[in-house]
LOPA-438044 format. One line per field, with one value per residue (C-alpha): residue in one letter; x, y, z. Coordinates in Angstrom, 1 decimal. Each point is the difference from the previous one (the first is absolute). Layout:
REM residues N
code	c(A, ...) .
X	c(X, ...) .
Y	c(Y, ...) .
Z	c(Z, ...) .
//
This chain:
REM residues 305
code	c(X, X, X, X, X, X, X, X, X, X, X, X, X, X, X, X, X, X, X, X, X, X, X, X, X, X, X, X, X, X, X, X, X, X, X, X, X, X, X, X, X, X, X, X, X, X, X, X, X, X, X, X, X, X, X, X, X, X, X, X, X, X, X, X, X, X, X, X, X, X, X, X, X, X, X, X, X, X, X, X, X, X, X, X, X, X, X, X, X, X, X, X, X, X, X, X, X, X, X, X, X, X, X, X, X, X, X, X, X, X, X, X, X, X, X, X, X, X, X, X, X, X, X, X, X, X, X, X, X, X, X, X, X, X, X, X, X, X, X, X, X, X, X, X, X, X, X, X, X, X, X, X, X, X, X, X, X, X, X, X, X, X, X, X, X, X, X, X, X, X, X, X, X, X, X, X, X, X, X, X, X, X, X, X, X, X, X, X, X, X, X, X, X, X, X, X, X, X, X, X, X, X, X, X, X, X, X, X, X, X, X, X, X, X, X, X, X, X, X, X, X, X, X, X, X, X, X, X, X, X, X, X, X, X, X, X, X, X, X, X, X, X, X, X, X, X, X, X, X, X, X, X, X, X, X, X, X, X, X, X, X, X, X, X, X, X, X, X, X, X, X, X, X, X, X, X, X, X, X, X, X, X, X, X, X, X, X, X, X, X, X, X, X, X, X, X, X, X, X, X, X, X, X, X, X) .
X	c(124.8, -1.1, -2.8, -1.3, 0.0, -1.2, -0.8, 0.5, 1.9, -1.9, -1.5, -1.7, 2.1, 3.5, -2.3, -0.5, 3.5, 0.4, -2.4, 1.5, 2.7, -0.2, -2.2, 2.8, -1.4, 2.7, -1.6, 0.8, -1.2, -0.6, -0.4, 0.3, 1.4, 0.8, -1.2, -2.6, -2.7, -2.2, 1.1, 3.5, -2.0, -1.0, 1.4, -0.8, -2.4, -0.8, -3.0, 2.5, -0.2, 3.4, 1.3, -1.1, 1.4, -0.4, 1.8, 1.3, -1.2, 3.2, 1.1, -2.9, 0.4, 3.8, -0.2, -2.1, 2.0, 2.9, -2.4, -0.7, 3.5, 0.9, -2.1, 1.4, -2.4, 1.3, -1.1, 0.8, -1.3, -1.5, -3.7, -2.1, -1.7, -2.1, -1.2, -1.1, -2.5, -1.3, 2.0, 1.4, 3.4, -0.7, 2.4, 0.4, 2.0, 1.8, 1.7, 3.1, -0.3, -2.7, -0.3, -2.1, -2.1, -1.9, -2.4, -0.2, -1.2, -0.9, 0.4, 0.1, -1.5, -1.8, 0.6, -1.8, -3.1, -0.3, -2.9, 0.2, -0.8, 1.7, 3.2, 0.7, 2.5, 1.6, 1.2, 0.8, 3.2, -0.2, -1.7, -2.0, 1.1, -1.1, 2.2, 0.2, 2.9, 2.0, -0.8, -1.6, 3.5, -0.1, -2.7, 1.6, -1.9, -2.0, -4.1, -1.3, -2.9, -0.7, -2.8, -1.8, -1.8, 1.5, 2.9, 2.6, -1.4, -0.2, 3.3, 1.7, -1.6, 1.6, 3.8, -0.5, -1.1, 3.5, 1.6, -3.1, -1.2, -3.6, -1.4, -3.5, -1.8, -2.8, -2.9, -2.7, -2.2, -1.2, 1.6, 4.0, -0.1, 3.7, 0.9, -1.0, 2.8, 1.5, -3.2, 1.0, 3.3, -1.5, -2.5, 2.5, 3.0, -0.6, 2.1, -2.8, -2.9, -3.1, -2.2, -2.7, -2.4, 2.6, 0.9, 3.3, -1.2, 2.8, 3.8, 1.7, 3.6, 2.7, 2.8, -0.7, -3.4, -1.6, -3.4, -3.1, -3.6, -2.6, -3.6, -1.5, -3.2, -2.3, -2.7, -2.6, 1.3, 1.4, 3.4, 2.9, 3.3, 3.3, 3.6, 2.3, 3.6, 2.9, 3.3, -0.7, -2.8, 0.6, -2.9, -1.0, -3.3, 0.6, 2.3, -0.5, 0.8, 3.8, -1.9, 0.5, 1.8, -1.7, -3.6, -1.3, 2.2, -1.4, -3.3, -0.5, -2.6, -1.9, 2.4, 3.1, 0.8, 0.9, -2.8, 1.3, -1.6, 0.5, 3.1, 1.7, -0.7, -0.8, -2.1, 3.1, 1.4, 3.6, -0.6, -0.6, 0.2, 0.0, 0.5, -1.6, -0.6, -2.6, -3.8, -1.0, -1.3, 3.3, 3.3, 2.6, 3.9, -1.3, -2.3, 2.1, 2.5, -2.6, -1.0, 3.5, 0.2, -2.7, 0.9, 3.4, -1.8, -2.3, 2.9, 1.4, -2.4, -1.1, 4.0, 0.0, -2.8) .
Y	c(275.1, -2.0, -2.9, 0.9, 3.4, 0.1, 3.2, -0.5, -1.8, -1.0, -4.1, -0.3, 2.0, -2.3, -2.9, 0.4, 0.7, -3.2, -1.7, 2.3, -1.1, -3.4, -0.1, 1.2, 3.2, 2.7, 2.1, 3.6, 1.3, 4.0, 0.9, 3.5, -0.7, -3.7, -3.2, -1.4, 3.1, 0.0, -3.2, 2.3, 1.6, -3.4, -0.8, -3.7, -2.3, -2.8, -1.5, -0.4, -3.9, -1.9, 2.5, -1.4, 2.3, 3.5, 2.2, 3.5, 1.7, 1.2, -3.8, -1.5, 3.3, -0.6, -4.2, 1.1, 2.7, -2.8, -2.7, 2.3, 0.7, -3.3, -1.2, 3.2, 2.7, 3.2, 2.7, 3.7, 2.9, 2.4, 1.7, -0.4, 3.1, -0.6, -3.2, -0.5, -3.0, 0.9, -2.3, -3.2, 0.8, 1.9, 3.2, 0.1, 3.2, 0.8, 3.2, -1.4, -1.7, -1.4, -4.0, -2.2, -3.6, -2.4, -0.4, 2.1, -1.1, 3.1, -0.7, 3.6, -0.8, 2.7, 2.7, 0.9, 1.9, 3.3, 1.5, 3.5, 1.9, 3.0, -0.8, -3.1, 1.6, 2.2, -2.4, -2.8, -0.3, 1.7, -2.6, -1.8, -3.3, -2.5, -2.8, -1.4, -2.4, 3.2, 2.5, -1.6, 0.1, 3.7, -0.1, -2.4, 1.0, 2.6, -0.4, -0.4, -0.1, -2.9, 0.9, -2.9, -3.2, -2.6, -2.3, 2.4, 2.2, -3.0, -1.7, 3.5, 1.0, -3.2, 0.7, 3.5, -0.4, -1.9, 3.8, 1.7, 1.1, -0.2, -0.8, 1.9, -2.3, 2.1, -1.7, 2.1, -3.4, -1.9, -3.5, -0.9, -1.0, -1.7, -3.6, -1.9, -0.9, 3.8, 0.7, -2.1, 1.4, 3.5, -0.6, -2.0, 2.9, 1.7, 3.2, 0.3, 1.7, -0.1, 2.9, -1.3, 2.4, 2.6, 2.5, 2.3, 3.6, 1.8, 0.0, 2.6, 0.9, 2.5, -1.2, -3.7, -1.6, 0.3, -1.6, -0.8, 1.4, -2.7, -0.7, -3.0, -1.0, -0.7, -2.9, 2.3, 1.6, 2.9, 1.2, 0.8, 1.6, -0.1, 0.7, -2.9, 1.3, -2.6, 0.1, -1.7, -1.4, -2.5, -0.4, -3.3, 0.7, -1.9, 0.5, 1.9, -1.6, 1.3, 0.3, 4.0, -1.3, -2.3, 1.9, 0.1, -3.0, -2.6, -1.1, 1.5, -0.3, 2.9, 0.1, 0.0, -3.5, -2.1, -2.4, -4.0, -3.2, -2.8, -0.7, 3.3, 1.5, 3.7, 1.0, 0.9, -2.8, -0.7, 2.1, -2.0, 1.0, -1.3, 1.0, 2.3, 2.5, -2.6, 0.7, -2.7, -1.3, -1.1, 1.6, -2.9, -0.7, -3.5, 1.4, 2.2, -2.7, -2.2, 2.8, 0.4, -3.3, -0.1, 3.4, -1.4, -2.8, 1.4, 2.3, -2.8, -1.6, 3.6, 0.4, -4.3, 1.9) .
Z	c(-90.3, 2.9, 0.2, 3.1, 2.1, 3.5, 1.2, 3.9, 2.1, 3.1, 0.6, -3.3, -2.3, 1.3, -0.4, -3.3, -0.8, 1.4, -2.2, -3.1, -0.1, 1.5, -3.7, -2.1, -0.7, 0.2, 3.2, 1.6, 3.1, 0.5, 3.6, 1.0, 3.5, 1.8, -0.7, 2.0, 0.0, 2.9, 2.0, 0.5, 2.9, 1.1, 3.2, -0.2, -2.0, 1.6, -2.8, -2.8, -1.0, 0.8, 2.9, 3.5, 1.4, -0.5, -2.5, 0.1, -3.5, -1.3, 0.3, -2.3, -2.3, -0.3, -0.6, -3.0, -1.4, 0.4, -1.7, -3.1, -0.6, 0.1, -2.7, -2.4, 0.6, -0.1, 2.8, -0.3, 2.0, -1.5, 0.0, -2.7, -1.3, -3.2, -2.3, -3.1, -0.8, -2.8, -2.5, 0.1, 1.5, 3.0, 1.1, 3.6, 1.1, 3.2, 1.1, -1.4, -2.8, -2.8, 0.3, -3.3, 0.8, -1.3, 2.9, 3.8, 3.5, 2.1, 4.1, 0.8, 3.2, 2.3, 2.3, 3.6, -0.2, 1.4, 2.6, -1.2, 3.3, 1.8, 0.7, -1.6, -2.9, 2.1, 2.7, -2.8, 1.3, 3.3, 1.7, -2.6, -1.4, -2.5, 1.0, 3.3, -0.4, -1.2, 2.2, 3.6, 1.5, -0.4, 3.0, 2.4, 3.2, -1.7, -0.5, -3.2, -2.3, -3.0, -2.1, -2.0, 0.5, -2.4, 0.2, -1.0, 3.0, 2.4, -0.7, 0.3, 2.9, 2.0, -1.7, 0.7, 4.5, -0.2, 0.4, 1.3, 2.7, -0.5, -3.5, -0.4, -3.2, -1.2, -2.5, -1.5, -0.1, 3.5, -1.0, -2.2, -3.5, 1.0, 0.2, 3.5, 0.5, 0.1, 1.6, 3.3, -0.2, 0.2, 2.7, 2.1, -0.2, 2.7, -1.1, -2.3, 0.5, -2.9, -1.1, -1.8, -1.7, -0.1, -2.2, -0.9, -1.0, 0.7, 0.6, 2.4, 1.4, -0.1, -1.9, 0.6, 0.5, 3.7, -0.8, -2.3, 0.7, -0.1, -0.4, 1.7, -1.3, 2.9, 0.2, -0.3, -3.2, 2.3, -0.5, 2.5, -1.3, 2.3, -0.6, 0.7, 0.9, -2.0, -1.2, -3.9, -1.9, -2.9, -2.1, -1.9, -1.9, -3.1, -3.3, -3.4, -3.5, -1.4, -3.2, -0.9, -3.0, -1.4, -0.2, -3.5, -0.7, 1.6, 1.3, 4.1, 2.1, 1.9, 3.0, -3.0, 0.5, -3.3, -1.3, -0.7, -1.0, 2.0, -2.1, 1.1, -3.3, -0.3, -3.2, -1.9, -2.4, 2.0, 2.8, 3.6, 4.1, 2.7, 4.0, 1.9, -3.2, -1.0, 0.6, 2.8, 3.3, 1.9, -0.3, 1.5, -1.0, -0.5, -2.5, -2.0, -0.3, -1.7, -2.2, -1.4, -0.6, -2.1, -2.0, -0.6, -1.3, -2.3, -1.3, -1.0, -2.0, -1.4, -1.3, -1.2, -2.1) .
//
């Protein structure tokens, strides 16, 4: 019988194990594969308060692991399959074992959406990448395609022309939704070159990827399609909830994300998230470490109780 389960070890989940057990309150962490989530695949941050300098992912995801253990929580690695809410000690059960708490903080985190056009699940692999960081030195001297508009496009876009050739950054919209400061970075790389009003509709090769058809909307509504010849494409279009689990046992939004108050509390009695699983605007480190703070916290008041 534990206090506290976390169900995810990425920025918020660690941070709440932090907070767990700084609190006193005996505090497990289930993570299905390393600590740190998401900011693994982070090259650098360089926004993170009390680094001037940047710092490599694995670095910040590793101090925290570090931190938690420290102050007695206990991490083990396995994947969580099934949970049950529905009294006041909740079951949360991995592919190993059964575990029993008092309370549960879910930091599940996301995973990269998909385009779902020709080619994209057959060259998954083969030429198409999620993660820049991990795969760009594949296609040192190669060209290659980025799909996406955001900051996670933007940022990888400039770690990724470190190895290629030519990176080809194609935007459905005329205009980023990134940072400015990521935008300048973009516009001033000159290995870079910017598709605006672009759009993937197709994936082709052989065994590897050879290039992606695309339609160009014209000013005057007209539409042009081309082929563009590449080596790889990594596409950053947004992330999905990890909630599979968790539907019919907690309260989701339309897009599958989990529902808080501004206290991190879900709308089951002992039951809080935090991270990037949670339904809002900004999805930041620097956020989800705030957020586990204040699940840990309200945990702890919930098991004072």
């Amino acid at each position: 019988m534990y206090d506290l389960i976390i169900i995810g070890g990425g920025p918020g989940g660690l941070t709440a194990a932090i907070y767990g057990a700084r609190f006193g309150l005996s505090t497990l962490v289930l993570e299905k594969q390393a600590a740190g989530g998401q900011i693994n695949l982070t090259e650098s941050i360089e926004n993170y308060p009390g680094f001037d300098e940047p710092i490599f992912g694995y670095e910040l995801s590793q101090k925290m692991e570090r931190q938690a253990l420290k102050f007695g929580a206990k991490i083990i690695y396995e994947e969580v399959i099934d949970v049950d809410f529905s009294k006041e000690i909740k079951i949360v059960k991995t592919n190993e074992n059964q575990y029993s708490s008092r309370t549960v903080i879910i930091s599940t985190g996301a995973y990269p959406k998909r385009l779902f056009i020709p080619g994209e699940e057959e060259y998954i692999g083969r030429g198409i990448s999620f993660c820049g960081t991990c795969d760009g030195p594949l296609f040192k001297g190669k060209k290659v395609a980025v799909i996406g508009g955001g900051d996670t496009a933007l940022e990888e876009s400039i770690i990724i022309s470190k190895w290629a050739e030519k990176v080809y950054l194609i935007h459905r919209r005329d205009r980023f939704k990134g940072q400015k400061i990521l935008q300048e970075k973009v516009f001033n790389n000159n290995k870079i070159k910017i598709l605006f009003n672009c759009v993937p509709l197709e994936f082709y090769g052989e065994q590897l990827i050879k290039g992606v058809k695309i339609k160009k909307i014209l000013a005057d509504n007209k539409e042009e399609i081309s082929n563009l010849s590449i080596d790889g494409v990594f596409i950053f279009i947004g992330h999905l909830p990890n909630t599979k689990i968790f539907e019919g046992k907690v309260e989701l939004s339309d897009e599958g994300f989990i529902k808080v108050d501004r206290n991190m509390k879900t709308n089951v009695s002992g039951i809080y998230a935090c991270g990037d699983v949670v339904e809002k605007e900004l999805r930041q480190v620097t956020i989800s470490v705030g957020e586990g703070a204040l699940a840990a916290y309200e945990a702890y008041k919930y098991v004072q109780k």
